[in-house]
C-alpha positions as CSV (number, residue, x, y, z in Angstrom):
1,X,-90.5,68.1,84.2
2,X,-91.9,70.2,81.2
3,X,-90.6,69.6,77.6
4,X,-89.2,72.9,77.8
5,X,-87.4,72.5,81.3
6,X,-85.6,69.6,79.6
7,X,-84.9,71.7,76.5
8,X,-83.7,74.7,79.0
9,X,-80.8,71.8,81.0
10,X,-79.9,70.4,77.6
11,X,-78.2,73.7,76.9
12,X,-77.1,74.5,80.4
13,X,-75.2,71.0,80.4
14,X,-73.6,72.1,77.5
15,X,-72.1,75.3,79.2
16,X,-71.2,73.3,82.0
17,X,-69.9,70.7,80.4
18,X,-66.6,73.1,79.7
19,X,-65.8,72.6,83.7
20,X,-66.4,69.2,83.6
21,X,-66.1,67.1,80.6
22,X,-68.5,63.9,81.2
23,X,-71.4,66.6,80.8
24,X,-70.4,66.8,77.3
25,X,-71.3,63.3,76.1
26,X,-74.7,63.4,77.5
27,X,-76.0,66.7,77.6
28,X,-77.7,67.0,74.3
29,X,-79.5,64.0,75.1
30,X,-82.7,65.6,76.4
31,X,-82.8,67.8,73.0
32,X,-82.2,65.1,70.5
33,X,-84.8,63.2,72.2
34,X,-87.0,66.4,71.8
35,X,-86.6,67.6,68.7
36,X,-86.7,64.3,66.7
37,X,-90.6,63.1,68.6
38,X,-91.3,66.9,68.3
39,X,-94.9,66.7,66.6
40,X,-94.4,69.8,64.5
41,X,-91.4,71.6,63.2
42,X,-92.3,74.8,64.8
43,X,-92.4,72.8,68.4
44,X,-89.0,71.2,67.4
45,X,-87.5,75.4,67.0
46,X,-89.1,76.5,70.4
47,X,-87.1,73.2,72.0
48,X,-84.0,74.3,70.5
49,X,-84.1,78.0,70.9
50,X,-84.7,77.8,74.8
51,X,-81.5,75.6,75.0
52,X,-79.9,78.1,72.8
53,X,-80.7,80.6,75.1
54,X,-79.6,78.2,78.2
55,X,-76.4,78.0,76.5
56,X,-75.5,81.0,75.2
57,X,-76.7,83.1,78.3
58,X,-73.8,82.1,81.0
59,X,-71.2,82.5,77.7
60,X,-71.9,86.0,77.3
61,X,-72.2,86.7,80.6
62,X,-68.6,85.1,81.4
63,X,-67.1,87.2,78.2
64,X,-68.6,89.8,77.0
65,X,-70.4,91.0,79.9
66,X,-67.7,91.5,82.0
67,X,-65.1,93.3,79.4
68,X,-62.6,94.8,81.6
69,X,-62.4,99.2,80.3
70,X,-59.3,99.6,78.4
71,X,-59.7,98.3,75.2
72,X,-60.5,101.0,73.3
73,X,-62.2,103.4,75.6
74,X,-65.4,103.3,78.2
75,X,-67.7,103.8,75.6
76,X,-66.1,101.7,73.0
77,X,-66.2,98.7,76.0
78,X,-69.7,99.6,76.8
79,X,-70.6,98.7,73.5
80,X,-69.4,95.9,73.2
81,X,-70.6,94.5,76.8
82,X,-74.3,95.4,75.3
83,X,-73.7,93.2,72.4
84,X,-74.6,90.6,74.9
85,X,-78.3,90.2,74.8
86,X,-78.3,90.2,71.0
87,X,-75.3,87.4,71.1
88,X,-77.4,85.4,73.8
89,X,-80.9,85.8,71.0
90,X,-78.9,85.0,68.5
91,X,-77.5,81.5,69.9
92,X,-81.2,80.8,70.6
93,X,-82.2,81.2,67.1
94,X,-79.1,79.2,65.8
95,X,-79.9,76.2,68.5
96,X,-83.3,76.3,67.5
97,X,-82.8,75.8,63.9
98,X,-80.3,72.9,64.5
99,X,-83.6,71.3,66.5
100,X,-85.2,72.1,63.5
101,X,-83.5,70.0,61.1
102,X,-83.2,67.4,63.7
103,X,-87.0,67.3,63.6
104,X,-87.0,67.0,59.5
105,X,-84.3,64.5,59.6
106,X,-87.4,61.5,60.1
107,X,-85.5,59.0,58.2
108,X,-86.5,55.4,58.6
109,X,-82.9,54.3,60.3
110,X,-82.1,55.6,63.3
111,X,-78.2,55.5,62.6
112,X,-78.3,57.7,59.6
113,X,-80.4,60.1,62.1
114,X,-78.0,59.7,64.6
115,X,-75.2,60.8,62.3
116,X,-77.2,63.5,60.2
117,X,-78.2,65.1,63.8
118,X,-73.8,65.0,64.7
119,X,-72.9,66.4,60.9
120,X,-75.8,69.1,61.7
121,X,-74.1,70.4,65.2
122,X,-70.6,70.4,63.5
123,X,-72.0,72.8,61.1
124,X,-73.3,74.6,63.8
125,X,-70.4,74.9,65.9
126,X,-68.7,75.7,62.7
127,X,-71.2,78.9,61.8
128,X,-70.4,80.0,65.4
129,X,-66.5,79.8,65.5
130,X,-66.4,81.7,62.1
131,X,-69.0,84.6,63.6
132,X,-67.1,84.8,66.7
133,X,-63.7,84.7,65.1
134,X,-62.4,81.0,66.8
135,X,-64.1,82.2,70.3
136,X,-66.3,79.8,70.7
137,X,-65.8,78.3,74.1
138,X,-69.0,75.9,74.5
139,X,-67.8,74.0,71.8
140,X,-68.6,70.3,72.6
141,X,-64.8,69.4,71.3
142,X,-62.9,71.7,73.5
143,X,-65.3,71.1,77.0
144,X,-63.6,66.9,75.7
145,X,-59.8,68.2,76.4
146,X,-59.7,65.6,79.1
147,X,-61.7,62.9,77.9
148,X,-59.8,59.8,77.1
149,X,-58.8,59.4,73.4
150,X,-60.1,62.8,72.7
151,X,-56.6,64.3,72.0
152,X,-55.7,61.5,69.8
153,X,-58.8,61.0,67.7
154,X,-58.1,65.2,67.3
155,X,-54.9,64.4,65.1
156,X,-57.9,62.7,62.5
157,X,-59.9,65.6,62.0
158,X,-59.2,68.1,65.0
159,X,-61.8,69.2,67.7
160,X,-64.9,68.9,65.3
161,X,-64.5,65.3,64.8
162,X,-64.7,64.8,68.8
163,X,-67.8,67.3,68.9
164,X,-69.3,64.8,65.8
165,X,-68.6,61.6,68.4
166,X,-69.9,63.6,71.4
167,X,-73.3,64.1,69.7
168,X,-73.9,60.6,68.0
169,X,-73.5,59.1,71.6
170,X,-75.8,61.5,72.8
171,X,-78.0,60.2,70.0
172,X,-77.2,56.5,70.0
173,X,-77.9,56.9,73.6
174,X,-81.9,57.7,72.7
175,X,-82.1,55.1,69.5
176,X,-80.7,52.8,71.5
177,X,-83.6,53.2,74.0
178,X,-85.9,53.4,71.6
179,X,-85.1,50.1,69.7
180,X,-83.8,48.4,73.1
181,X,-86.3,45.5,72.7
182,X,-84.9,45.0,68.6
183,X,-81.4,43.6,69.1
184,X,-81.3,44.4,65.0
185,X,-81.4,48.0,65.8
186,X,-78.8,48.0,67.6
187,X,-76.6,45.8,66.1
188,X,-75.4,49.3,63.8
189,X,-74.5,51.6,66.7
190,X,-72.3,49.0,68.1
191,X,-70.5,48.4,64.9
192,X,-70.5,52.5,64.4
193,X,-68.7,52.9,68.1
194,X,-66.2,50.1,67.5
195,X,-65.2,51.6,64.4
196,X,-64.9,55.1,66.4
197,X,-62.4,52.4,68.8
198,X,-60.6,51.5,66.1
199,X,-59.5,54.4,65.0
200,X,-58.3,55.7,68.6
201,X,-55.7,52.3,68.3
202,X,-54.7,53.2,65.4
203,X,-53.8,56.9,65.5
204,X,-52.8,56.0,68.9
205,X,-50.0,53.8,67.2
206,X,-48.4,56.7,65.3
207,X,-44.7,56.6,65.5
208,X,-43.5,59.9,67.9
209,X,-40.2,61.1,66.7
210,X,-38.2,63.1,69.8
211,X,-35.3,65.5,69.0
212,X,-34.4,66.4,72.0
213,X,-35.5,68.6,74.9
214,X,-35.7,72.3,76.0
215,X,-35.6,74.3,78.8
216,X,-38.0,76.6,78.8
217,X,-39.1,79.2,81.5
218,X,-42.3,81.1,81.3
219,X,-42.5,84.4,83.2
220,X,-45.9,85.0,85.0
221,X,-45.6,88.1,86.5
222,X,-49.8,88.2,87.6
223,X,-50.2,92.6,88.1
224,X,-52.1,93.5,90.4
225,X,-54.9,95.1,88.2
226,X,-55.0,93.8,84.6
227,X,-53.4,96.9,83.2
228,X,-50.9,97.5,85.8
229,X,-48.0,95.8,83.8
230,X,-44.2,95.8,84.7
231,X,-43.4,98.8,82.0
232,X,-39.9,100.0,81.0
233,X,-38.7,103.3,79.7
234,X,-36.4,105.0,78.0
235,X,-33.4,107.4,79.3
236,X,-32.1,109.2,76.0
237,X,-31.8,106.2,73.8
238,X,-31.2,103.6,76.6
239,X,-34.4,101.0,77.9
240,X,-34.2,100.8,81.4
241,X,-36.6,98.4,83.2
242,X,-35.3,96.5,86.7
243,X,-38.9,95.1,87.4
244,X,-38.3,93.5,84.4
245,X,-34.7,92.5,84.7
246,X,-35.8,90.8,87.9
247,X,-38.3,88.9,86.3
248,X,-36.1,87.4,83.9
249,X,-33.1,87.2,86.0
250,X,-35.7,84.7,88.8
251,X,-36.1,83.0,85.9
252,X,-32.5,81.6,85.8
253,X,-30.8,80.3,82.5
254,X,-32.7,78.1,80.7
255,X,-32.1,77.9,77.2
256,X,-35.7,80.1,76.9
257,X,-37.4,82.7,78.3
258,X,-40.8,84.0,77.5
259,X,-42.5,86.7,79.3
260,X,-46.0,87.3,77.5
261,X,-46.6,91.0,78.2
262,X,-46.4,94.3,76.3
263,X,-42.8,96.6,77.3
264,X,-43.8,99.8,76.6
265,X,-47.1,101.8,76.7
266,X,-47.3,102.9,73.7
267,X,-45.8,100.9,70.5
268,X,-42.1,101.0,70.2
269,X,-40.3,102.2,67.4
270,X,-37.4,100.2,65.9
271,X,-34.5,101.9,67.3
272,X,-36.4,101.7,70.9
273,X,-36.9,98.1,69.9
274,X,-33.2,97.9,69.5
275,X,-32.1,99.5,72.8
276,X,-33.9,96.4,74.5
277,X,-32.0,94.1,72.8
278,X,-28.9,96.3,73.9
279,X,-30.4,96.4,77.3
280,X,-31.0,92.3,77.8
281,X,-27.4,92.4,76.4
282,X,-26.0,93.7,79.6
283,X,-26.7,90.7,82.1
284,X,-28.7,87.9,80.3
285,X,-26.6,84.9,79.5
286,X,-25.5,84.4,75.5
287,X,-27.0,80.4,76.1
288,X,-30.4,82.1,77.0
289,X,-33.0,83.6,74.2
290,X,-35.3,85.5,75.5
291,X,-38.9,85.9,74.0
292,X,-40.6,89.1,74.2
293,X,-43.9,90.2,72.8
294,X,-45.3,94.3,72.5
295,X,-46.3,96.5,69.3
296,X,-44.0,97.9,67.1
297,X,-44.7,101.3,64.7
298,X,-42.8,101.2,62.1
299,X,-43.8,102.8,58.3
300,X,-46.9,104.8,59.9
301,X,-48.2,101.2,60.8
302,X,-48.3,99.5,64.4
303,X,-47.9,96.1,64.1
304,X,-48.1,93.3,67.3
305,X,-44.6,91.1,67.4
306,X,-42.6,88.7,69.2
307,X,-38.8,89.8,69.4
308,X,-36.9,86.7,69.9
309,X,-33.4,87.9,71.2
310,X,-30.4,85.2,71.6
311,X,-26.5,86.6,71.8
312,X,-27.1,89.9,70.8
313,X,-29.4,89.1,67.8
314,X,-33.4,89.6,67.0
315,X,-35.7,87.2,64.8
316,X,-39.1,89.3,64.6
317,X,-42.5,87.4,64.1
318,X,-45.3,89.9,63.5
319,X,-48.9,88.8,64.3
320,X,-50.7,88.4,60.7
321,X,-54.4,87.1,61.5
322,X,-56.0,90.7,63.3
323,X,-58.9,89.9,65.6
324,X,-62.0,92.5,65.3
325,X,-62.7,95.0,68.0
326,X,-59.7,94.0,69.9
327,X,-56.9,94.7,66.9
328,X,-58.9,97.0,64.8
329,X,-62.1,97.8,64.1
330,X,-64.2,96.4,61.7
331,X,-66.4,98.2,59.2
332,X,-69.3,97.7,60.7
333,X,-68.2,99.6,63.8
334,X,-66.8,102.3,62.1
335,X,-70.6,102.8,60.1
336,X,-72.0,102.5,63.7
337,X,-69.7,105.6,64.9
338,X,-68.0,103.0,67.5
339,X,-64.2,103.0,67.0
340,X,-61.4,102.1,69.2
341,X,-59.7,104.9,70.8
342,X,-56.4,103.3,71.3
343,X,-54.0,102.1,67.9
344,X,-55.0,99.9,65.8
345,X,-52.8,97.1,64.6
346,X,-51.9,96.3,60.8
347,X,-51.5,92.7,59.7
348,X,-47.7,91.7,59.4
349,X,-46.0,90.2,56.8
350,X,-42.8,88.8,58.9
351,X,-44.0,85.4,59.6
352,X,-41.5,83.3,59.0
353,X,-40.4,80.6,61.7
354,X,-38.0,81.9,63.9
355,X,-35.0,79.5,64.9
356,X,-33.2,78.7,68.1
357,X,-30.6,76.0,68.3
358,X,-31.7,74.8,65.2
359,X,-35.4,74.2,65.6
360,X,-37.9,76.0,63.9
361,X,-40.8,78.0,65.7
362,X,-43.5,78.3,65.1
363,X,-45.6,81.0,66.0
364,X,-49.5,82.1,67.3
365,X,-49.7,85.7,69.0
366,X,-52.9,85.7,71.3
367,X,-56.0,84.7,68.8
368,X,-54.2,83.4,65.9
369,X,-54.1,80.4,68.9
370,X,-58.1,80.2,67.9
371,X,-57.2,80.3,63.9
372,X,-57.5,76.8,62.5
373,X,-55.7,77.6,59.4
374,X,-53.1,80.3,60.7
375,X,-52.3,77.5,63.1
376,X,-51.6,74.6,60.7
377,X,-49.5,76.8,58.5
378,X,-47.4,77.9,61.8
379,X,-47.0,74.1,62.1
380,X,-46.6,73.0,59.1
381,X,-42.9,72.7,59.1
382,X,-42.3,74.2,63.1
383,X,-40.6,71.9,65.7
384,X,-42.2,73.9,68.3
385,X,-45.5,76.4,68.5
386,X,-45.0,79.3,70.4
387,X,-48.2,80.5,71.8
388,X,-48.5,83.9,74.1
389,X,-51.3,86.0,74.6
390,X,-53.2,88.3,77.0
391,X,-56.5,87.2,77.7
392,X,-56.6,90.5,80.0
393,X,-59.8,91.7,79.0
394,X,-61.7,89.2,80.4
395,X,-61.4,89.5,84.9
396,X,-61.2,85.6,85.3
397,X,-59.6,82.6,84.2
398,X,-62.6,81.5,81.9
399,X,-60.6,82.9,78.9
400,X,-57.5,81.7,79.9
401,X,-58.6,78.1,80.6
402,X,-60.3,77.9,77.1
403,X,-56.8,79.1,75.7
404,X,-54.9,76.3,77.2
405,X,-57.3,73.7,75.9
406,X,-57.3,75.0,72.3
407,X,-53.3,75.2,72.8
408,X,-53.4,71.3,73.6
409,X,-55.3,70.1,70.6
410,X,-52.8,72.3,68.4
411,X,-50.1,70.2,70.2
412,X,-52.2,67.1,69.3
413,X,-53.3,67.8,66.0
414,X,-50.7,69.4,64.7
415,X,-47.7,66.9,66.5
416,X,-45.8,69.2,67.7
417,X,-45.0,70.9,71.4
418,X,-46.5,73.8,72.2
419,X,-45.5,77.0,74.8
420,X,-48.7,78.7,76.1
421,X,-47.5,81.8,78.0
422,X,-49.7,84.1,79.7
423,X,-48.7,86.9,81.9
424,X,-51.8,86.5,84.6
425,X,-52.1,82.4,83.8
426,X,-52.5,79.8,83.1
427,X,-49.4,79.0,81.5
428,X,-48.5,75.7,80.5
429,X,-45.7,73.9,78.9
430,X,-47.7,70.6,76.4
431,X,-45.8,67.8,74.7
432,X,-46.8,67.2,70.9
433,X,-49.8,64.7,72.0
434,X,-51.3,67.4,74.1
435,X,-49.7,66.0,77.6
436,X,-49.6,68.9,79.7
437,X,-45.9,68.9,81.1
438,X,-46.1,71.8,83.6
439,X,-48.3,74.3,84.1
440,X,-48.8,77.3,86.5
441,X,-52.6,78.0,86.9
442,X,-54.6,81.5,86.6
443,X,-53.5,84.3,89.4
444,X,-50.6,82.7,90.5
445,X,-47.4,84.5,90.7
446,X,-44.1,83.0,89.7
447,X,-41.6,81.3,86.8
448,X,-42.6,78.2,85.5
449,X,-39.8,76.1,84.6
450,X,-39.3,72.3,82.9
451,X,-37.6,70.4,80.0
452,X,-40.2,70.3,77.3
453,X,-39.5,67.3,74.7
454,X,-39.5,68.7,71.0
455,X,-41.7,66.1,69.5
456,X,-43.2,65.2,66.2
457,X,-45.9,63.3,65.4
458,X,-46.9,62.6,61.9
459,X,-51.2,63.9,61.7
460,X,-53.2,63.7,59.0
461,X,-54.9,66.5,60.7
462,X,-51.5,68.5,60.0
463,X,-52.1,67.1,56.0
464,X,-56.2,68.1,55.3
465,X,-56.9,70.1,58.9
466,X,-60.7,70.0,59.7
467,X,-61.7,69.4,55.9
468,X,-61.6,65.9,56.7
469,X,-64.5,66.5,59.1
470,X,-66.6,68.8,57.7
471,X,-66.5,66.3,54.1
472,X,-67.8,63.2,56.9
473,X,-70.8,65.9,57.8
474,X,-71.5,67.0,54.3
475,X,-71.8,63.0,53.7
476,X,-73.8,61.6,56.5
477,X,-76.0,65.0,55.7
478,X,-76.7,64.0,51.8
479,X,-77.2,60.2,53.2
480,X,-79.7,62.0,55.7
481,X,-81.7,63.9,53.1
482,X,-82.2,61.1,50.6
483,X,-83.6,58.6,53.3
484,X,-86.0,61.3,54.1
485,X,-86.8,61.6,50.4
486,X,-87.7,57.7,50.3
């Protein structure tokens, strides 16, 4: 097999490493192995850039590729389905320049290597998240959901500490080799890995504080096309909606209901706001809240909310972190002519925790889920994360599955339990660890029901977030850079 073969299935384990998690601890293996022999620096950016390309290919293709019309227009969707190619170049150039520095990183131990080469793809996955606004879905951290102790190391330093541990295996795994006849040399990854163990037991041993439980019901409804949603309308100043009331009457009396999806068409105004609460008044049970979620235009402004109704009264959460191209369009957009044609949503400023029974909720409308530091303000002082969103503009469950495992390292690294609601799946009720509790996969029809505990977990991750992790990678990258210096 070629060098560049094994450069080219580096980055396609990476990709598929997000179905199946054990691909994540080996597949850069073949690249580190690469790019730190590569003879020359420009060899070492050919190695990375093919694996780049390897990766980032089957991303785009699963995403932005395949952008359902009715974001903001056919031509306004087109668009943004040809920003694939350049996205897919792009990640080559990036993965080739992280091969790059691999190469230059020729220090005389292997171990600060090792660690330099981690601290290096952190930053990386760092660059990427911020360009694609938290949508990162290769992310070595996130395809670790499942991998034992991944979900409690997160509550350290969140999912870039676990992509940091993924890549030092991957390159212990080659030093090792390399130094397998020097029991010296390997004397340091062993000591590196049990410290890695450590930590696990301890974090592990964090007291868990339970309140109590809630029942909570989630409302998949699944429509038949993605845009074919169970819409209400108004007679004179009355809502009137029986698809809807049958939804939420199936989903019996729990003490919440949530049913992800917009009411209306076009954005509400507050009085039509008002007549749903009036409506839901009329046969919903006064030991039932329900959670709804739709735009709202109010003060020549359209805003994205949830409405939290409970006997006869409304908390409102408006969505504050805007995602480009899908809630507005950015500048760059606008100076290439390419606009939505649909509203555009203003940030909100009512983002308080709402309250039910006396727990606080916290709140993340579709891709503040994907916001790092949104998210750990939401949790900050929440007993519960609230967490619905669409995911409609992508036509299978790739988007949705990604949104579920960000939603359980929230839950881990923040302590708390978290509702994931999505009207076409997958839903998913997770305890403060990350435990998934119930869930009802993508396409499936139906309510899903249990008794979520309301946890909390004390994290430092909740205290410092991913700061923690990216000050470990700007150390282990200075440590780097002088032993290349000697």
């Amino acid at each position: 097999m070629s060098r560049y073969s094994l450069a080219a299935l580096s980055g396609a384990l990476v990709c598929a490493a997000i179905w199946w998690w054990p691909l994540a601890m080996v597949a850069l293996v073949p690249l580190y192995a690469l790019a730190t022999a590569a003879p020359s620096q420009r060899d070492a950016f050919r190695y990375g850039a093919v694996a780049g390309i390897f990766l980032w290919g089957p991303i785009c293709v699963l995403t932005l590729a395949q952008l359902v019309p009715g974001l903001g227009g056919e031509y306004y969707t087109w668009v943004i389905r040809a920003l694939s190619l350049p996205a897919a170049l792009t990640g080559g150039i990036l993965v080739g320049v992280v091969a790059l520095l691999w190469q230059r990183m020729s220090g005389r131990s292997p171990l600060v290597r090792t660690l330099g080469a981690a601290g290096v793809w952190v930053m990386f996955e760092a660059l990427v998240q911020w360009i694609s606004n938290g949508y990162w879905m290769a992310a070595l951290g996130t395809s670790l959901t499942d991998a034992p102790g991944a979900l409690i190391l997160a509550r350290l330093g969140g999912a870039p500490l676990i992509s940091f541990v993924a890549v030092f295996f991957a390159g212990t795994f080659v030093e090792v080799y390399r130094v397998r006849n020097t029991p010296r040399g390997i004397a340091p990854f062993g000591v590196a890995l049990g410290v890695v163990a450590l930590t696990v037991a301890v974090l592990a041993a964090l007291p868990e504080r339970t309140q109590n439980t809630l029942t909570v019901s989630i409302i998949q409804s699944v429509p038949v096309q993605h845009f074919d949603l169970a819409l209400g309308s108004w007679q004179g100043n009355e809502f009137y909606n029986p698809i809807l009331r049958a939804l939420l009457e199936s989903a019996g009396s729990p003490d919440l209901i949530v049913y992800p999806s917009p009411l209306a068409e076009q954005a509400m105004s507050p009085e039509q706001d008002a007549s749903v609460g009036s409506w839901l008044a009329r046969f919903e049970s006064t030991s039932t809240s329900v959670l709804l979620w739709g735009l709202m235009a109010q003060d020549d402004r359209t805003y994205t909310y949830n409405a939290l109704w409970g006997a006869g009264q409304e908390q409102i959460y408006q969505k504050n972190v805007l995602y480009p191209l899908s809630d507005y369009s950015p500048w760059w957009a606008k100076f290439a002519g390419v606009e939505k044609s649909s509203e555009e949503v203003s940030s909100g400023t009512q983002t308080a925790p709402l309250s039910l029974g006396g727990l606080r909720l916290g709140n993340l409308i579709c891709s503040e889920l994907e916001q790092d530091g949104w998210a750990r303000r939401q949790g900050a002082s929440a007993d519960l994360i609230l967490a619905d969103g669409f995911d409609a503009f992508f036509p299978s469950a790739f988007a949705g599955e990604y949104s579920i495992k960000i939603a359980r390292y929230r839950a881990a690294e923040l302590g708390v339990s978290v509702v994931r609601a999505n009207v076409f799946g997958p839903s998913a009720l997770i305890a403060a660890g990350g435990k998934v509790v119930a869930d009802l996969p993508y396409g499936h029809r139906g309510v899903l029901r249990a008794e979520l505990p309301i946890e909390r977990v004390s994290t430092p991750y909740r205290a410092i977030g991913e700061w923690g992790t990216y000050a470990l990678c700007a150390l282990v990258l200075c440590v780097a850079y002088r032993h290349r210096r000697r």
